[in-house]
C-alpha positions as CSV (number, residue, x, y, z in Angstrom):
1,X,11.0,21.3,12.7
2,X,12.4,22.4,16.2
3,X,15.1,23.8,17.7
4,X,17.4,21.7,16.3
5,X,20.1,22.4,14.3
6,X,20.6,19.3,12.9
7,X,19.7,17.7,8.8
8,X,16.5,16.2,8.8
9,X,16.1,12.6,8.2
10,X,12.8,10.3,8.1
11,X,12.2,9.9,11.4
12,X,10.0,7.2,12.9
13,X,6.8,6.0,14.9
14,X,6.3,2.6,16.1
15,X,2.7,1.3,15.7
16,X,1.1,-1.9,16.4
17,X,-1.5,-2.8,13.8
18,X,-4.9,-1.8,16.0
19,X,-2.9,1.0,17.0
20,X,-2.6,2.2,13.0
21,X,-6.3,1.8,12.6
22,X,-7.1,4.0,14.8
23,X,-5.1,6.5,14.1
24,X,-6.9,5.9,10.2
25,X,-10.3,6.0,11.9
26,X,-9.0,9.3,13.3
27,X,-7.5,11.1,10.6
28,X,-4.1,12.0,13.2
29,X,-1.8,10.6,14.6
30,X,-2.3,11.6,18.4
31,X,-1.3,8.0,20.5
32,X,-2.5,8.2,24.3
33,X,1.5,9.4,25.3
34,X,0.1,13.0,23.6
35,X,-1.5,13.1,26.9
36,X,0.3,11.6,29.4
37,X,3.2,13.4,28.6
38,X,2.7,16.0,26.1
39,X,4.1,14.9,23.1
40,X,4.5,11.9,20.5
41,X,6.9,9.7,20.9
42,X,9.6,9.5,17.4
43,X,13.1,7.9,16.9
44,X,15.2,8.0,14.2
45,X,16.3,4.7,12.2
46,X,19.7,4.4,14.5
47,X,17.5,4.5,17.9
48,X,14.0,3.1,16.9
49,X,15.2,-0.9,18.0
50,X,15.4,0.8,21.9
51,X,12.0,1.5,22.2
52,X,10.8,-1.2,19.9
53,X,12.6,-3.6,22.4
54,X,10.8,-2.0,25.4
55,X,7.6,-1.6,24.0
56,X,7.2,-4.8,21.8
57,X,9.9,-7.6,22.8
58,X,9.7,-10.2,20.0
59,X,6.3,-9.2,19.1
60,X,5.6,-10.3,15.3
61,X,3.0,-7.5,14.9
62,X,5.1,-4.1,14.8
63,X,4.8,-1.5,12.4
64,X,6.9,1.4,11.7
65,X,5.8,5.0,10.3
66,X,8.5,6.8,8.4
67,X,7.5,10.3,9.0
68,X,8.9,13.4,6.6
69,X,9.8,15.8,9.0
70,X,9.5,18.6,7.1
71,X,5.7,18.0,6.6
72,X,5.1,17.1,10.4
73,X,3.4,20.4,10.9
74,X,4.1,20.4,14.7
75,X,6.9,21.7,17.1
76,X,9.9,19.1,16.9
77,X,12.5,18.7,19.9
78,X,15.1,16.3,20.9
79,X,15.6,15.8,24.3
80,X,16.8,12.7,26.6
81,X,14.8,9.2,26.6
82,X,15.1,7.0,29.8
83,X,18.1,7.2,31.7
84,X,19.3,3.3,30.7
85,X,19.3,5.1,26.7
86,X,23.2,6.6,26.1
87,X,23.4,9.6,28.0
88,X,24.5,11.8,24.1
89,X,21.3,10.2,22.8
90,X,18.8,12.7,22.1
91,X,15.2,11.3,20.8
92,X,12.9,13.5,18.8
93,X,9.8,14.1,20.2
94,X,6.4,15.9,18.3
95,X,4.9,18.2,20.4
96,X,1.1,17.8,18.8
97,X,-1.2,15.6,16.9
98,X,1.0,14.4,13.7
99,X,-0.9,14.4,10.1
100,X,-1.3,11.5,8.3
101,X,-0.1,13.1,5.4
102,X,3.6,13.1,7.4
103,X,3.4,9.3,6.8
104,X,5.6,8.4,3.8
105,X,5.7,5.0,4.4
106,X,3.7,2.0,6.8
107,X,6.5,-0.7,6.9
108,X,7.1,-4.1,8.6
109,X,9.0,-4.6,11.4
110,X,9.6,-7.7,13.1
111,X,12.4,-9.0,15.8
112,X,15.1,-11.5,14.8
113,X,14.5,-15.0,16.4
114,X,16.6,-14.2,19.1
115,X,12.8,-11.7,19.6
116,X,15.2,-8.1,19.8
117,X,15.1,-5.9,17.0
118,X,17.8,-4.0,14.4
119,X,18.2,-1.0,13.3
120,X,15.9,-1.2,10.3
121,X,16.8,-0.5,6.7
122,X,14.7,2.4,5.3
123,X,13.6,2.1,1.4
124,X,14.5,5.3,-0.2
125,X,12.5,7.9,0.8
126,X,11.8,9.2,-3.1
127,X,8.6,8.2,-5.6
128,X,10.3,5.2,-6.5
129,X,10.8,3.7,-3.1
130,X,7.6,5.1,-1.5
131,X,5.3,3.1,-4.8
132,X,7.6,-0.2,-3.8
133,X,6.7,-0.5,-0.5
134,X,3.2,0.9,-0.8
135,X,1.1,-2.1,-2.0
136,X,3.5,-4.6,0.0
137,X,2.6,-3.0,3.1
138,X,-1.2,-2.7,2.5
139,X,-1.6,-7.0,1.7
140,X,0.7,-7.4,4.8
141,X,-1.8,-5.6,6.8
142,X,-4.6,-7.0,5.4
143,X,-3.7,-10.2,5.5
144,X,-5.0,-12.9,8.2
145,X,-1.4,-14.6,8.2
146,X,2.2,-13.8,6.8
147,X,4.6,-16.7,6.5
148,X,8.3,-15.8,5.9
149,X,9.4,-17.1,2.3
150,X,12.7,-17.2,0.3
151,X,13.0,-13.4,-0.6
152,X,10.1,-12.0,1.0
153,X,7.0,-12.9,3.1
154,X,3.4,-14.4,1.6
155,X,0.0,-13.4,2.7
156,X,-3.1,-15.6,3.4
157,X,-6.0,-13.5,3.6
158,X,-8.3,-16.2,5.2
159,X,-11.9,-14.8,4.0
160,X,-11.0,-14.7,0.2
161,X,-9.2,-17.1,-1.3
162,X,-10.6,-16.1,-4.4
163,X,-8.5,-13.0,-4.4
164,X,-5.2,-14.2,-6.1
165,X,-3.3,-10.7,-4.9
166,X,-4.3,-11.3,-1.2
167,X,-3.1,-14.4,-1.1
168,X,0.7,-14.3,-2.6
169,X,4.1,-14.3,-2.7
170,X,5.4,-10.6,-2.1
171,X,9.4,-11.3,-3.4
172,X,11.8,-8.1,-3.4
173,X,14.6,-10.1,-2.7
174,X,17.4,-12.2,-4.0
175,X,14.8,-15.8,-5.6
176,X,15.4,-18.0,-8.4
177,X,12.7,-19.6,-10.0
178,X,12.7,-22.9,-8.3
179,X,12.9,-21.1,-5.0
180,X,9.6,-19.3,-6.1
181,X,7.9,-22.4,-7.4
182,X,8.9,-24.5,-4.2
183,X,7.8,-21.6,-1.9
184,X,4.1,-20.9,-3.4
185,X,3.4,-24.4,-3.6
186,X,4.4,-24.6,0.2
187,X,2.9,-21.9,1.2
188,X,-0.2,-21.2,-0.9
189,X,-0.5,-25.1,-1.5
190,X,-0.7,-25.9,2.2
191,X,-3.4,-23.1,2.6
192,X,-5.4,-25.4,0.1
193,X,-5.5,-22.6,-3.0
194,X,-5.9,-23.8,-6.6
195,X,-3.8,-20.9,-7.6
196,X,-0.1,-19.7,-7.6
197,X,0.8,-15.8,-7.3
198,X,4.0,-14.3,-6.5
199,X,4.6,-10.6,-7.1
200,X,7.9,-10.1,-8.0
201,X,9.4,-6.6,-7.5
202,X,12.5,-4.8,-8.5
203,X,15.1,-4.8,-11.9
204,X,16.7,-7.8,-10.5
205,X,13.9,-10.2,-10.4
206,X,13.5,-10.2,-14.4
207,X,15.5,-13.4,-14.9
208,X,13.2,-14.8,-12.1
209,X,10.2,-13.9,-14.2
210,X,11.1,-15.0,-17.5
211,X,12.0,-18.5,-15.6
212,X,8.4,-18.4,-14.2
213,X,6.9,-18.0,-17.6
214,X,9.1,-20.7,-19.2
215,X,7.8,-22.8,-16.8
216,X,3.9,-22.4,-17.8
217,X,2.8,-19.2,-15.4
218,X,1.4,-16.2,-16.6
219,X,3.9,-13.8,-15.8
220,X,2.1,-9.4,-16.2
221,X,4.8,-6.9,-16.8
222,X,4.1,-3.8,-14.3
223,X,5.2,-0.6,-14.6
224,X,4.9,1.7,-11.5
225,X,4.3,5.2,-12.3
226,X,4.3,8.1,-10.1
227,X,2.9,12.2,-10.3
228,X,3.2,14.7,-7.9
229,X,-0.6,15.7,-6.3
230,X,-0.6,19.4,-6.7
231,X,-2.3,21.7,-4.6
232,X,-6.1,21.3,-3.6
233,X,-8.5,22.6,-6.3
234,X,-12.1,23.7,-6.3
235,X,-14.6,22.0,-8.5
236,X,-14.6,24.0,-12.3
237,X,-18.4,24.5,-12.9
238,X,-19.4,22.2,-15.8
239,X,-16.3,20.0,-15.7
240,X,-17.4,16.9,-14.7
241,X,-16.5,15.3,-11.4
242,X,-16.6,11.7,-10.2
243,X,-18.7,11.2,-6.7
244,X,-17.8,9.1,-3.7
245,X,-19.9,6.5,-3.1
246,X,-20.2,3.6,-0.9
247,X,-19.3,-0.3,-1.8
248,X,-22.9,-1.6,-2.8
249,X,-23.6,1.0,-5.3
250,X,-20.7,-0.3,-7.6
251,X,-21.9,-3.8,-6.4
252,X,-23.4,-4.5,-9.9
253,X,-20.6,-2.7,-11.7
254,X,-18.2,-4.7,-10.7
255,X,-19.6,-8.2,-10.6
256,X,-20.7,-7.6,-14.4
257,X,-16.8,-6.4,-15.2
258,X,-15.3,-9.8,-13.2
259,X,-17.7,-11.8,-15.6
260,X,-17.0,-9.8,-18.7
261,X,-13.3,-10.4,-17.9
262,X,-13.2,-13.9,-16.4
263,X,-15.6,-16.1,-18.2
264,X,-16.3,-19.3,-15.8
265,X,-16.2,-17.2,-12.6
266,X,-18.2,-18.8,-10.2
267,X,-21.4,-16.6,-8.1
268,X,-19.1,-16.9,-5.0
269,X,-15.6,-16.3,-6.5
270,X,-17.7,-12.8,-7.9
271,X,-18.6,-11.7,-4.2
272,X,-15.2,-12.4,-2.8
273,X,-14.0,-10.4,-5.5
274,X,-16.1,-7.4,-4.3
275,X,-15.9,-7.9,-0.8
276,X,-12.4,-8.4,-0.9
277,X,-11.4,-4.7,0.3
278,X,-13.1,-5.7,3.8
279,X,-10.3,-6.3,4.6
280,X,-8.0,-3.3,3.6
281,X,-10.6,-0.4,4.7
282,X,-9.8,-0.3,8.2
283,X,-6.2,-0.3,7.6
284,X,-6.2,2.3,4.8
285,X,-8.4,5.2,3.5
286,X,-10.2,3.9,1.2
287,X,-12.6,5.8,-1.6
288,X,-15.1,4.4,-4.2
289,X,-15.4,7.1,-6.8
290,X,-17.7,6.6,-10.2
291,X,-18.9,8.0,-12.6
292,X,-22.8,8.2,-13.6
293,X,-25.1,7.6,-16.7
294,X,-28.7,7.8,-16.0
295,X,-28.7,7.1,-12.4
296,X,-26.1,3.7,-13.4
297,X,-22.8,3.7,-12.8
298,X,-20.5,3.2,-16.3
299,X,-17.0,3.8,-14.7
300,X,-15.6,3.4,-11.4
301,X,-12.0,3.1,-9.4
302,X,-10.9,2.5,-6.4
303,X,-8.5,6.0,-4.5
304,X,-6.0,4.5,-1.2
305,X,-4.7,6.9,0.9
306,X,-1.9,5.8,3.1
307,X,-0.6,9.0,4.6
308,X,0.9,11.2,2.3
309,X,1.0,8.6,-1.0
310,X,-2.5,7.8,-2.6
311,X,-2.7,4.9,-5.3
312,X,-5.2,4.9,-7.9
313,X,-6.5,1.4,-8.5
314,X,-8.9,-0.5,-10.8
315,X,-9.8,2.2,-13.0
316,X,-12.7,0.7,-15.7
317,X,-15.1,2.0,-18.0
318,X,-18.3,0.2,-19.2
319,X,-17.0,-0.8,-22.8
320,X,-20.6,0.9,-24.0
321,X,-19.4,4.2,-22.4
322,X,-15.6,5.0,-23.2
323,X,-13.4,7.5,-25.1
324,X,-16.4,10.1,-23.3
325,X,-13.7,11.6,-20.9
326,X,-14.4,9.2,-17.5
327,X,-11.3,8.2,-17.4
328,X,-9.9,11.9,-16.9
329,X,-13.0,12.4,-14.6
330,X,-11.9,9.8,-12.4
331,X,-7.8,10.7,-12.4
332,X,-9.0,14.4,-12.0
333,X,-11.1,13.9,-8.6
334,X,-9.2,11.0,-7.5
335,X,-6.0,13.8,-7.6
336,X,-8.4,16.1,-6.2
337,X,-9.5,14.4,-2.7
338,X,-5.5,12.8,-2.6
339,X,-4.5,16.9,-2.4
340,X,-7.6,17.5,0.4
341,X,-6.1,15.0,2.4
342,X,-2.9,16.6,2.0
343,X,-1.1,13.6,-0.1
344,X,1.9,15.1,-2.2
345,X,2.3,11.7,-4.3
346,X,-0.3,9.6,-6.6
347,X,1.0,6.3,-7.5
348,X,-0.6,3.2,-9.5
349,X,0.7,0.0,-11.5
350,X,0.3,0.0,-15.7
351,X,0.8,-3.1,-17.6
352,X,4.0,-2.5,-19.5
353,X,2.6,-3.9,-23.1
354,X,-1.0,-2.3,-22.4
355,X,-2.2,1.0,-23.5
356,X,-2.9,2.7,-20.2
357,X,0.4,2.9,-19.5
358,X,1.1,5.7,-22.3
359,X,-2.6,7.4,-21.7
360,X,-0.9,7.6,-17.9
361,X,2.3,9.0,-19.6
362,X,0.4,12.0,-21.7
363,X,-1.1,12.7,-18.3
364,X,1.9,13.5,-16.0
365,X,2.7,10.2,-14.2
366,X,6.7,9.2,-14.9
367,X,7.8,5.4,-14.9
368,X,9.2,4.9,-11.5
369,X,9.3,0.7,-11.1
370,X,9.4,-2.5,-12.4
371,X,7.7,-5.7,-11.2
372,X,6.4,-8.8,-12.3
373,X,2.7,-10.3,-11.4
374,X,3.2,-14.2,-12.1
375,X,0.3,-16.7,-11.5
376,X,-0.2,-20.4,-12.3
377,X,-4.0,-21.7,-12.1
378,X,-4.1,-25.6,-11.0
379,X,-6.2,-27.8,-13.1
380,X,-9.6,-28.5,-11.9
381,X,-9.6,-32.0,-10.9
């Protein structure tokens, strides 16, 4: 850590968005101040609004890293800001490039309408709280708009408006089922979307979820579940590994999966489908892994690294190639590159009613969340 005495809390990094995807192109943290001045600028949750109201007054595109300290890997001190800070404030400053794998959390923050900034409220900085804020983060950033909404923000993701999960309602807060209702069809109607999506996180939504589904939406049960990475591992000879591949090799894949699963879906709804993760790949590490048959691709996923937590997404086998082990092929080098890039937590989302969910379970992951996925398709005129 430093030479300081005192017990370590998440400290913090403020960030605007083009300033995140470079330190993602890079692979470290290492902002120009590294060196100008030696070191990289931190705060802790108590001092970050100072320099955020420097830096960024009333600026609706902030961003804040919550750092682990104990995994910072560099030379920690605290020493004096500018002389207008309180003179017994000390700030924490890293001297050296900071890992991406410090980065527990990429969160949101934005000035009040008066354009200063609060102190911001951390999520718990355990499994459960780093899995809640992971996906929620990831839409924010790849989204083309954000509109504030009763008990949480939406997202408009201009280029694909067939892509009902970039292009929601991300509630975590207090919403009843009128509110949510009223709010998509503001929101997601005024974009000119035939759907309805709100994502609804957290034990005390439920009631909010079952009013959804009374009211005619598909409301998906989701059950977050968490594993610790492990340490790096070396390939087995003759265990079978996933490779890492580039989008249009799965381009096939994945447009005969939409139309196996979606009957109806449209040529163009299909590419926006694919093409969808333009948008997250510059704000996120993102890794196509599949599996091979013959030269042809029968089982693929998608691995996103955000700093330390990597999430495991869209895991499917060809129905002609299954119970043949690719599932565990894809987990087991998905955990794999998560450990080289020095993540200590894999995270995904299991339907609660759905079998995954228990082949997750035999497999190490723990249930760590709950959250509802409610969508309502408009009628075709």
């Amino acid at each position: 850590m430093g030479d300081d005495s005192r017990v370590p809390e998440p400290l913090l990094h403020l960030v605007t968005i083009e300033q995140w995807r470079a330190a993602v192109a890079a692979g470290v943290l290492a902002p120009p101040s590294l060196d100008q001045v030696g070191f990289v600028h931190l705060s802790t949750a108590e001092q970050v609004h100072l320099p955020a109201g420097r830096m960024f007054p009333g600026r609706p595109d902030v961003w804040l890293l919550v750092l682990d300290p104990d995994r910072l890997g560099v030379e920690v001190r605290y020493e004096p800001g500018l002389p207008t800070d309180p003179t017994s404030m000390l700030f924490p400053h890293a001297y050296g490039p900071v890992p991406l794998a410090a980065v527990t959390a990429v969160l949101p923050y934005r000035p009040g309408p008066d354009g200063l900034f609060a102190p911001p409220v951390l999520p718990a900085q355990t499994p459960a709280g780093r899995l809640s804020t992971f996906e929620p983060s990831l839409l924010r950033r790849a989204a083309t708009e954000e509109v504030p909404v009763i008990g949480g923000t939406a997202v408009l993701t201009e280029p694909y408006p067939a892509s009902y999960q970039h292009n929601a309602l991300l509630l975590d807060g207090e919403v009843d089922t009128a509110q949510v209702v009223a709010e998509s069809d503001r929101v997601l109607g005024g974009a000119g979307l035939p759907h309805r999506r709100a994502r609804l996180t957290g034990d005390h939504l439920a009631a909010t979820a079952a009013g959804l589904a009374r009211r005619g939406w598909t409301v998906l049960p989701l059950i977050g579940m968490t594993a610790p990475v492990g340490e790096p591992v070396e390939p087995v000879p003759g265990q079978a590994w996933a490779e890492q591949v580039v989008r249009p090799r799965l381009r096939s894949f994945w447009s005969a999966d939409w139309r196996r699963n979606q009957p109806g879906i449209t040529a163009a709804e299909v590419t926006q489908l694919i093409a969808r993760h333009d948008a997250e790949e510059t704000v996120v590490d993102l890794r196509h892994l599949a599996v091979f048959a013959r030269f042809v691709p029968v089982a693929a996923c998608i691995l996103k690294i955000d700093g330390g937590t990597a999430l495991i997404d869209a895991v499917t086998t060809d129905p002609a190639h299954r119970n043949q082990g690719h599932g565990d092929t894809l987990l087991r080098t998905a955990r794999a590159l998560a450990a080289a890039a020095g993540c200590d937590l894999l995270v995904l989302q299991a339907v609660a009613d759905d079998w995954p969910r228990q082949w997750y379970a035999r497999r190490g992951f723990t249930e760590a969340t709950r959250s509802w996925e409610a969508t309502r398709v408009l009628p075709t005129p």
